[in-house]
PAGU-414767 format. One record per residue (C-alpha): residue number from 1; residue in three letters; x, y, z. Coordinates in nm, 4 decimals. Example, Ala and Ser with C-alpha at 12.3 -4.5 7.8 and 13.67 -1.06 7.14 Angstrom:
# residues 2
+-----+------+----------+----------+----------+
!  nr ! rest !        u !        v !        w !
+-----+------+----------+----------+----------+
!   1 !  ALA !   1.2300 !  -0.4500 !   0.7800 !
!   2 !  SER !   1.3670 !  -0.1060 !   0.7140 !
+-----+------+----------+----------+----------+
***
This chain:
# residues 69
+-----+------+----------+----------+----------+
!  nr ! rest !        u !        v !        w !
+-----+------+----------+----------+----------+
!   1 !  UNK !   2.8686 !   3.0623 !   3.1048 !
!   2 !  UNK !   2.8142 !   3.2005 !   2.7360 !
!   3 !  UNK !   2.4503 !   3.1388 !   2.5521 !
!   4 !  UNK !   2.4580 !   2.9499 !   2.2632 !
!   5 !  UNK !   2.3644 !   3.1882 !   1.9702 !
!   6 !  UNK !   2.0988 !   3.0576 !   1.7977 !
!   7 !  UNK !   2.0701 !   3.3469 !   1.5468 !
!   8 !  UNK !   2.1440 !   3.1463 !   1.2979 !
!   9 !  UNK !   1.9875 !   2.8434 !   1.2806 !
!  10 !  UNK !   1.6983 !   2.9013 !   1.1042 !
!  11 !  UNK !   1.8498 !   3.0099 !   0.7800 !
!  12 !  UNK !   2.0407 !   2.6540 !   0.8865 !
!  13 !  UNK !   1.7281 !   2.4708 !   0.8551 !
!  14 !  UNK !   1.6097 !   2.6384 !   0.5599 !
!  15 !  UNK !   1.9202 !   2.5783 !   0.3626 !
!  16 !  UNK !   1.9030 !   2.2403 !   0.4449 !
!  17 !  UNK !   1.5692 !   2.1980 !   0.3234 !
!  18 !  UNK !   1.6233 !   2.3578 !   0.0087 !
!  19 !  UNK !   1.9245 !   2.1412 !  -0.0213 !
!  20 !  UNK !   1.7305 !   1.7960 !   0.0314 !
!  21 !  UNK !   1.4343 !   1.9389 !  -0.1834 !
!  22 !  UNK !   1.6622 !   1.9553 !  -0.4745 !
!  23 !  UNK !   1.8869 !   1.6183 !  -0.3512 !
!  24 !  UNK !   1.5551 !   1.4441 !  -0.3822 !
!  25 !  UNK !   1.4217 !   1.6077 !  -0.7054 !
!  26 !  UNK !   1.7272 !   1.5266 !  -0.9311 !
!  27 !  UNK !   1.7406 !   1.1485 !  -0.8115 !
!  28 !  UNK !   1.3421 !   1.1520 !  -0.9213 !
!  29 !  UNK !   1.4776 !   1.2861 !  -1.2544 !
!  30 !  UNK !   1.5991 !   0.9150 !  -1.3637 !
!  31 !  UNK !   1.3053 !   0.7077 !  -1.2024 !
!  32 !  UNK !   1.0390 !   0.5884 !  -1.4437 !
!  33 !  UNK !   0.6908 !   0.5966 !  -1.3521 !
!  34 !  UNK !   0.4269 !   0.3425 !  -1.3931 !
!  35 !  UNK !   0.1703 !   0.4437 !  -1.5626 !
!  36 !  UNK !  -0.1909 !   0.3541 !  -1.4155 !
!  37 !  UNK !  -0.4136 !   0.1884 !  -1.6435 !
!  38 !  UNK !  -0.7503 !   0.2690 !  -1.7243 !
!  39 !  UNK !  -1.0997 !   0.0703 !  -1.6336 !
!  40 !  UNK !  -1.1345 !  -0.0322 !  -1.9948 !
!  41 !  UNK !  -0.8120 !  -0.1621 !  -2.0529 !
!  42 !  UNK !  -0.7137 !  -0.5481 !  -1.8986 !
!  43 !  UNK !  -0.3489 !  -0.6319 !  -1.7667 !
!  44 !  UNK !  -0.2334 !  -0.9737 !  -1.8978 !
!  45 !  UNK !  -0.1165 !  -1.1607 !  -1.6340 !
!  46 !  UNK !   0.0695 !  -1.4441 !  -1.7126 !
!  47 !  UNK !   0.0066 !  -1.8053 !  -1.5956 !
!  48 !  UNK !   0.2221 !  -1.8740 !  -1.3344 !
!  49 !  UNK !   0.3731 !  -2.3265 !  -1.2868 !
!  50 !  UNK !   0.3231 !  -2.3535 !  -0.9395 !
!  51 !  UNK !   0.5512 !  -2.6744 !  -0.8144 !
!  52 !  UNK !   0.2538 !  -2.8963 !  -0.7761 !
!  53 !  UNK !   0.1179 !  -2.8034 !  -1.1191 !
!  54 !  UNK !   0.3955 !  -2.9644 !  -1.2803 !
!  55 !  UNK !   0.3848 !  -3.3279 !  -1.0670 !
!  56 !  UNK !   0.0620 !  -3.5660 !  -1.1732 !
!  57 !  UNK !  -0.0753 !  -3.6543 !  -0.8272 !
!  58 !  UNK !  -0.3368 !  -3.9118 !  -0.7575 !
!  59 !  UNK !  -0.6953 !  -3.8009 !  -0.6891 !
!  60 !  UNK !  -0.8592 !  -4.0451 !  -0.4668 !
!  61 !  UNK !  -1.2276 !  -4.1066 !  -0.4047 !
!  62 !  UNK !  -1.3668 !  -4.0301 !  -0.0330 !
!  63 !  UNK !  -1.4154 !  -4.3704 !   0.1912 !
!  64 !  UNK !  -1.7302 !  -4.2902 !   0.1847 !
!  65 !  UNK !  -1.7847 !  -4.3368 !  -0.1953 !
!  66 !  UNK !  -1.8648 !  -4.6342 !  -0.3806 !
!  67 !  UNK !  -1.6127 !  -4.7760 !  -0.6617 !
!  68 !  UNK !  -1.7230 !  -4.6850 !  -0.9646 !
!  69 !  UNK !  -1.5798 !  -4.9321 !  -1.2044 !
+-----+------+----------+----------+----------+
***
């Protein structure tokens, strides 16, 4: 039974690196990165409606509680 020549598989994996190394560095060309803000500097965040925001609902006094009327 014949070996399986081997001789050339590292300059296999190396090409292949090489290759994925640059793959990966031109599709991180047209990504835009977010920029961290500093300590000093506040992020607006905007007010959110949450679904029960929008409905008036009834508050109602504990059983406990007297009526105040």
């Amino acid at each position: 039974m014949p070996q399986l020549d081997t001789s050339t598989w590292f300059l296999t994996i190396i090409l292949m690196l090489i290759s994925l190394f640059c793959i990966y560095q031109l599709k991180m060309l047209n990504q835009t990165m977010i920029s961290i803000p500093s300590k000093n500097e506040k992020i607006p965040h905007p007010k959110t409606q949450l679904p029960w925001e929008k409905k008036w609902t009834k508050i109602y006094l504990p059983h406990s509680s007297p009526l105040l009327s």
